[in-house]
Structure formats: C-alpha cells, structure tokens
C-alpha positions as CSV (number, residue, x, y, z in Angstrom):
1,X,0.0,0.0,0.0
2,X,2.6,2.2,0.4
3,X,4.2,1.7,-2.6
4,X,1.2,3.1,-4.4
5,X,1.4,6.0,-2.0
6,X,5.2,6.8,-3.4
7,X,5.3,10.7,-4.0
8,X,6.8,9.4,-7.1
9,X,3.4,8.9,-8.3
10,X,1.3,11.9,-9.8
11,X,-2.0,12.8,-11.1
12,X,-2.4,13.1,-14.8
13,X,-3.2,16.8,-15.7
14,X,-7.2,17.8,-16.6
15,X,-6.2,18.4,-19.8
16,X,-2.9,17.1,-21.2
17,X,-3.4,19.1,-24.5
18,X,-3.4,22.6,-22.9
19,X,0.1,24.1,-22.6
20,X,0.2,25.1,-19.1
21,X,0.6,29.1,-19.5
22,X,3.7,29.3,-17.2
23,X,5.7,27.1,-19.2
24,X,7.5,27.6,-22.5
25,X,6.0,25.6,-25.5
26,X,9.2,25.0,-28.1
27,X,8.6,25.7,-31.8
28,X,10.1,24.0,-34.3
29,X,10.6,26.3,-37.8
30,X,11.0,25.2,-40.6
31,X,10.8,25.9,-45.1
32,X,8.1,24.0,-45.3
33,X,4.7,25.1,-44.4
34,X,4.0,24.3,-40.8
35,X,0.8,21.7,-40.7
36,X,-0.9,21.8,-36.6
37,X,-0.8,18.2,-35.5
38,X,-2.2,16.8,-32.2
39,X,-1.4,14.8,-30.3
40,X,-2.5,12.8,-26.9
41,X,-0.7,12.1,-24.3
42,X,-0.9,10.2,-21.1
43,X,0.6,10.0,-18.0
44,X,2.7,6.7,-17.3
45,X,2.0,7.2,-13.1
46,X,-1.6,6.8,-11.4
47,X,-2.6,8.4,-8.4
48,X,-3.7,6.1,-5.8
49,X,-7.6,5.9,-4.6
50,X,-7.6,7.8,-1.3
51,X,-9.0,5.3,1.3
52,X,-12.8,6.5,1.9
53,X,-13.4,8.1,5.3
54,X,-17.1,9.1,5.5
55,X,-18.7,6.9,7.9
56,X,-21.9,7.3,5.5
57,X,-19.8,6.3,2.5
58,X,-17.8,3.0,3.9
59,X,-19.1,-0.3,3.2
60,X,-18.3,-3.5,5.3
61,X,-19.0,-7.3,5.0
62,X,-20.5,-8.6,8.2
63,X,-21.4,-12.2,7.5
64,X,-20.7,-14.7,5.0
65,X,-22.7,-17.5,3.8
66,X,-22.3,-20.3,1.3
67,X,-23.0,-23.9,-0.4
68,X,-19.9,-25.5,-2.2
69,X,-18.3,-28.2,-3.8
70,X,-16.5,-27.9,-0.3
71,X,-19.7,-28.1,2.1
72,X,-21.6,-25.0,3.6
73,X,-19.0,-23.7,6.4
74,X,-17.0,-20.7,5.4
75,X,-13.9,-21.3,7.0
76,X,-13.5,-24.8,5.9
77,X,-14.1,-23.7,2.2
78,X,-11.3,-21.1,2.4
79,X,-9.0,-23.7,4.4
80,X,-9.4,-25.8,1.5
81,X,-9.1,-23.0,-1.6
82,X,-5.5,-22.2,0.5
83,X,-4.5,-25.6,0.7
84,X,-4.9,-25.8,-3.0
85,X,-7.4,-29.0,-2.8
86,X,-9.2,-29.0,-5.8
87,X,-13.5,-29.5,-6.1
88,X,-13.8,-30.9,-9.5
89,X,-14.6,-34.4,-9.7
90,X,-16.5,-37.0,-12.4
91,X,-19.7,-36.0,-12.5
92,X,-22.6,-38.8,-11.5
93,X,-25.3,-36.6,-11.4
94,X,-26.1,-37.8,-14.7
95,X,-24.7,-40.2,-17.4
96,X,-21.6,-37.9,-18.6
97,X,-20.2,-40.6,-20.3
98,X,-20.6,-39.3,-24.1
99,X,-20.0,-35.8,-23.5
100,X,-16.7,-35.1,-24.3
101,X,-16.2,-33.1,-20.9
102,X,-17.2,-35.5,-18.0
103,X,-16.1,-33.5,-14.7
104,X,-17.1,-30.3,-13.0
105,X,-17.9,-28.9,-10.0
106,X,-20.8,-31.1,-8.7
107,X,-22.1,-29.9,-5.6
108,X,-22.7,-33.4,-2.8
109,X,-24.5,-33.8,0.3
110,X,-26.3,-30.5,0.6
111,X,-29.0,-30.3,2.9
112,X,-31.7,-27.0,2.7
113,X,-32.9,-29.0,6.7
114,X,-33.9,-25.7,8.5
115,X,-33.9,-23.3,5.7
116,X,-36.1,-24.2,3.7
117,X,-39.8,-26.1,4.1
118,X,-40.4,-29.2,2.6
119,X,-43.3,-27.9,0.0
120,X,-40.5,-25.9,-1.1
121,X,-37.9,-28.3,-1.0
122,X,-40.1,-30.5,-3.4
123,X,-40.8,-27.5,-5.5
124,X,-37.8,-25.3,-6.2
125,X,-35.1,-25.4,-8.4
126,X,-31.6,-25.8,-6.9
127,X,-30.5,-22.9,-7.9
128,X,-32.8,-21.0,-6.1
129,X,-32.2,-23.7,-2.7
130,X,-28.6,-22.3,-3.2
131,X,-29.6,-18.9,-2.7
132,X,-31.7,-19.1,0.1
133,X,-29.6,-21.4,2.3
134,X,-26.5,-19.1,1.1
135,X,-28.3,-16.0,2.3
136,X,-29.6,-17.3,5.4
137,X,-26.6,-18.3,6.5
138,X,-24.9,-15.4,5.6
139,X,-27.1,-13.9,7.9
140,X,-26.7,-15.6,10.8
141,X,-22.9,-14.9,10.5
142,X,-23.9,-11.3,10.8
143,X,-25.8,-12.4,14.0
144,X,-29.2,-11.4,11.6
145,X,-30.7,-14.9,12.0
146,X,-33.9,-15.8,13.3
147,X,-36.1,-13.3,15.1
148,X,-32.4,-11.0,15.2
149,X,-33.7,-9.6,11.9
150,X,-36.4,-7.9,13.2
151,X,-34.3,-5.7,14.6
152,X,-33.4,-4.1,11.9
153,X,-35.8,-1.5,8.7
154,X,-36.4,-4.2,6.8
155,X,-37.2,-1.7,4.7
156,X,-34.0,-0.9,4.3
157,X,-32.6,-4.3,3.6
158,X,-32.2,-5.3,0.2
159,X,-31.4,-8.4,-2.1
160,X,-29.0,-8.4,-5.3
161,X,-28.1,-12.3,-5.9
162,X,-27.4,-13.0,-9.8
163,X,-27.4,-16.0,-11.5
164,X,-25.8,-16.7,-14.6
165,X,-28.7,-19.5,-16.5
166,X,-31.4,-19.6,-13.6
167,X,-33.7,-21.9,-12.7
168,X,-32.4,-24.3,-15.6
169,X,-33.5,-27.5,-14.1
170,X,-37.3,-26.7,-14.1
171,X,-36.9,-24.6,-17.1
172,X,-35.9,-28.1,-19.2
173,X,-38.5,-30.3,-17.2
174,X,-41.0,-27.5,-18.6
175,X,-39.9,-27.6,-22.2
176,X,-39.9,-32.0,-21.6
177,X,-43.2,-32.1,-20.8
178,X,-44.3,-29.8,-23.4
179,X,-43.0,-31.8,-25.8
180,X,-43.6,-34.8,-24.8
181,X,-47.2,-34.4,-23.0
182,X,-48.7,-31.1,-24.1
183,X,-48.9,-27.5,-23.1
184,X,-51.9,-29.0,-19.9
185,X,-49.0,-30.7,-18.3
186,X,-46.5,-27.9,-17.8
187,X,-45.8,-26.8,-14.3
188,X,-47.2,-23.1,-13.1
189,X,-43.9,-22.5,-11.6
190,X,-42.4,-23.0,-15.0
191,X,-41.4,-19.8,-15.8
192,X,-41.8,-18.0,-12.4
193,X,-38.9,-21.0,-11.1
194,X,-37.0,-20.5,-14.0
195,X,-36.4,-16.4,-14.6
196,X,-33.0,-15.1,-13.0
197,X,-34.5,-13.1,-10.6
198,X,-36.1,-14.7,-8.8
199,X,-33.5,-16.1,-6.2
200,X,-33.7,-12.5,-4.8
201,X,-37.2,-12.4,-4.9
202,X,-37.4,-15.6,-3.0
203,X,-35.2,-14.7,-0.2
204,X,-36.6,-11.4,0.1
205,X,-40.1,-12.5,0.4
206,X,-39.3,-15.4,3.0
207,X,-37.4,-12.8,5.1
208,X,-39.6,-9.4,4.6
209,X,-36.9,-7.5,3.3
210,X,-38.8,-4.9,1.3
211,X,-35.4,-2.4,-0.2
212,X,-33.5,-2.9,-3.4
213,X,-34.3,-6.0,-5.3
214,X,-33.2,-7.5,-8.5
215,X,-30.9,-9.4,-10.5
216,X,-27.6,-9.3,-12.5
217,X,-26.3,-11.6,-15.4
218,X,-23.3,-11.4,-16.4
219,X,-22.0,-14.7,-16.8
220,X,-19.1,-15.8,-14.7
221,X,-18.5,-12.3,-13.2
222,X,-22.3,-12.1,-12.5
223,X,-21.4,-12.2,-8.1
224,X,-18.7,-9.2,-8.8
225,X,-21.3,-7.1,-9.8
226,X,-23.7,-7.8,-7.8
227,X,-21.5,-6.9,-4.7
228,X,-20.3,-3.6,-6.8
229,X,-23.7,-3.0,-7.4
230,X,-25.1,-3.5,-3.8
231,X,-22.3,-1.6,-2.3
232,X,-23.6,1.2,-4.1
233,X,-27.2,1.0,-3.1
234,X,-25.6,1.4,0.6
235,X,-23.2,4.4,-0.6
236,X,-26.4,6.3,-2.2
237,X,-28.2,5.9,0.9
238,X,-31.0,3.8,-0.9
239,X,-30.5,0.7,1.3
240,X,-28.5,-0.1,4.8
241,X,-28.0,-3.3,4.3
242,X,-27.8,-5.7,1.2
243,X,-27.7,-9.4,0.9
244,X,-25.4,-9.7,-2.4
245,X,-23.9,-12.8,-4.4
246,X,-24.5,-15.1,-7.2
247,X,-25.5,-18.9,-7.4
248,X,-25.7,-21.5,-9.9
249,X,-26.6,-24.7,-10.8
250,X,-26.3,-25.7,-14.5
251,X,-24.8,-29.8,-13.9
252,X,-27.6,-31.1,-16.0
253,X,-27.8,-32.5,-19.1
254,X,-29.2,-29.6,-21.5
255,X,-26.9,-26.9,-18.6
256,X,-23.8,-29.5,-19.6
257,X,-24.1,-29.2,-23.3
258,X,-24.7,-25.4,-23.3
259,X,-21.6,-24.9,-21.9
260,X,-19.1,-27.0,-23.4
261,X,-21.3,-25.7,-26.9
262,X,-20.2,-22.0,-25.7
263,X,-16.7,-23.1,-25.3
264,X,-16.4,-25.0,-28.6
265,X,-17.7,-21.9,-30.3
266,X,-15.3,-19.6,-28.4
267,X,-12.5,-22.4,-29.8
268,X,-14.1,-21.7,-33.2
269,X,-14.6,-17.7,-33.4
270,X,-10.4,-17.6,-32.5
271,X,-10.2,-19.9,-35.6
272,X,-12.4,-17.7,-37.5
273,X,-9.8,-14.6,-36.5
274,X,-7.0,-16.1,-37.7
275,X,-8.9,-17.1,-41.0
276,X,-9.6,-13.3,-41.4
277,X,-6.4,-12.8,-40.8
278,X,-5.0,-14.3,-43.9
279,X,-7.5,-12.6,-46.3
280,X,-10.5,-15.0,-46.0
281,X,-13.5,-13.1,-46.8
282,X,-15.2,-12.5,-44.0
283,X,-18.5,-13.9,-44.8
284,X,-17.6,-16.9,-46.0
285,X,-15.6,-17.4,-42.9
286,X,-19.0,-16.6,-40.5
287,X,-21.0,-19.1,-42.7
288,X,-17.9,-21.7,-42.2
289,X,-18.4,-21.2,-38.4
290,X,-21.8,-21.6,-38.4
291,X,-22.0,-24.8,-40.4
292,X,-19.5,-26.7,-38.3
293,X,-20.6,-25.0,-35.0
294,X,-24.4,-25.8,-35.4
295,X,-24.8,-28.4,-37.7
C-alpha cells in the first residue's frame, strides 16, 4: 500500500493538450509550411484511490454465507481454496459418459434442513435452494438470523443475488413435458422457477426484506457485480444493508451441453480470427463457423 502512495506517483493533468501558461511551448521552424498536429498524451503514473473516510460512504461485509463443492461452512471452504485441494470431480449426477467433458464442480450432500420447508424443497429449483440457504446463513454470521432480523428497517434491507442460466432444471423439465405431453402438463412455476431473478425475490419475500431487489447476469463475473452493485445502493443511501452474491446450478444435461457448446464456439470464433487474418473473406468465414458450429 505504500508503494502506491510513493510521492513518485502523480495525477495526470485535466487536460494534457493545454500548454500550461507558465511554461515555454518550443517551436520547431521550418521551409516548409507548418501543418498543426495533435497529439495525446498520457501519463505513465496513477494516483492512488484515497482510502474512503465518511462513515456514511464506507461499506463493510458482516457475515458470510455459502454452499460449495466444499460443504456449507466458510472457514472450511477457504482452508481448503488455501490448501490448494481441488473440487472438481466425475460428474454422477447424470450419465456424462458421451460428453466429451465429464467433470465439473458437482455440488454433494447439501442439505436446505432448517432453511427451507419441505413444499419448497419438493418445488424449487436448486439454484434457487442455493440462494436461500447461502443468504440465510450469511445472515446468521452477521448475527441477523432468526427473530435477530427484526431488529433491523427491513425496509431498508435489500437483495441483489445474480445467476448466470437460472432456474435451468425446471426450465428443461417444462420444455420436456411440453414436448412430450402437451402445453396442460406444464408446471405453473415453470417460468416463475426458471427467470434469473427470482433467487432474490425468494429470499426477500421469506425474510420481509422490502429495499433494493433484483438481479444481475453477467456470466461468470455475475457475483462481482452484484456486490459492486449492492455496495452502491448502501453508498447512495438507498438501502443499509444488502444481501449480495450469485448462485448456480447448470450440472444437468441440456446446462452441460450449453456450456461445453459456448466453449467450442469460443475455440471456433479464435479460428475464425486467424482465417480473417489471412485474407479469408469474412462472410464466407462466419458461414464456415456456423456450419460446423451448429450443424
């Protein structure tokens, strides 16, 4: 830290194109007419963010919450992430066996007992089980749990938890039984179970908390921005207190083959750069893509 307070550092001026008016400019002459060129310039150094001292202004994390490929305790997750132990394993959720990726991070053994009733439990999509044990227990390490969070404006309290796909488990069984038995068969909490937001909603409404509520996607940095985001709400005075992250639960079969599609097309759009590097008309090379990616 205090190397990026060296008084070495400076700030870059307000506007690097204005000659400051105590200094010289130098002028070059010469025979030729003189043509006006401009030019931008940066500064190299960076002035380090001053460390925010307004009460009002400062944000802190008082409890943490979680469900892993590690288990549900905090500390015993971050033992492990230092220790270097790894949480991908062979998936046997499913029959991976002709996918051509048959690992991932398959979450074991997790238990919604005491979070979540058992209507619920029978009901909701794991994603959205994630999210509610993951919040609760965040706020009982705040010691918020219970009938401690009526302590507080719930008002005030808000919930930003993003998810990447969703519901996706009860968004496929709806599109399965439409298919396969008709529009009368599919579930009314097809698409309420499946949209992104509604992890936040969820916890919200099971815990009254009545400020800021929505959801980001944004793919894997989807939790980032939900805790930039939330962090804000607090800083603009629009909430006190925020219950922020991002779950996930895409090891299924249709979530499985989404992804490792997305990463074969990634593998092909850098092939597709290089064609159009060497001179391959560009449309040609898009409908090359598109063939082998999709066909």
């Amino acid at each position: 830290m205090q190397a990026l307070q060296s008084s070495s550092l400076r700030a870059s001026p307000p506007n690097p194109l204005r000659t400051p008016s105590n200094r010289q400019s130098h002028q070059i002459t010469n025979a030729r007419p003189t043509t006006r060129r401009s030019f931008i310039s940066a500064s190299a150094s960076v002035s380090a963010p001053k460390r925010e001292t307004d009460p009002k202004k400062r944000v802190v994390i008082t409890g943490m919450g979680l469900v892993s490929v590690f288990g549900n305790d905090v500390d015993a997750y971050y033992e492990k992430l230092l220790s270097g132990e790894s949480g991908i394993s062979l998936i046997d959720r499913f029959d991976a066996s002709k996918f051509p990726t048959r690992f991932g991070g398959q979450i074991r053994g997790f238990s919604s007992e005491g979070y979540i009733d058992g209507k619920n439990e029978r009901r909701l999509d794991d994603c959205l089980k994630y999210c509610i044990v993951a919040g609760k227990k965040a706020l009982e390490s705040a010691n918020l749990g219970g009938d401690k969070l009526n302590t507080i404006d719930k008002q005030k309290a808000g919930v930003l938890v993003g998810t990447g796909m969703g519901g996706l488990t009860v968004f496929s069984d709806g599109v399965q039984a439409l298919v396969e038995k008709g529009h009368r068969r599919i579930s009314p909490f097809f698409i309420p179970y499946a949209i992104t937001n509604m992890g936040s909603a969820l916890l919200a409404i099971d815990l009254g908390l009545m400020g800021p509520n929505y959801s980001i996607s944004t793919a894997c940095a989807t939790s980032n921005y939900c805790f930039y985001a939330a962090a804000n709400h607090i800083r603009r005075g629009e909430a006190d207190m925020m219950v922020a992250g991002g779950t996930e639960a895409a090891i299924i079969p249709i979530g499985w083959e989404v992804l490792l599609l997305v990463g074969h097309c990634r593998r092909e759009m850098m092939t597709l750069k290089r064609l159009q590097g060497h001179g391959i008309n560009r449309e040609m090379a898009l409908s090359w893509v598109k063939e082998l990616v999709f066909w």
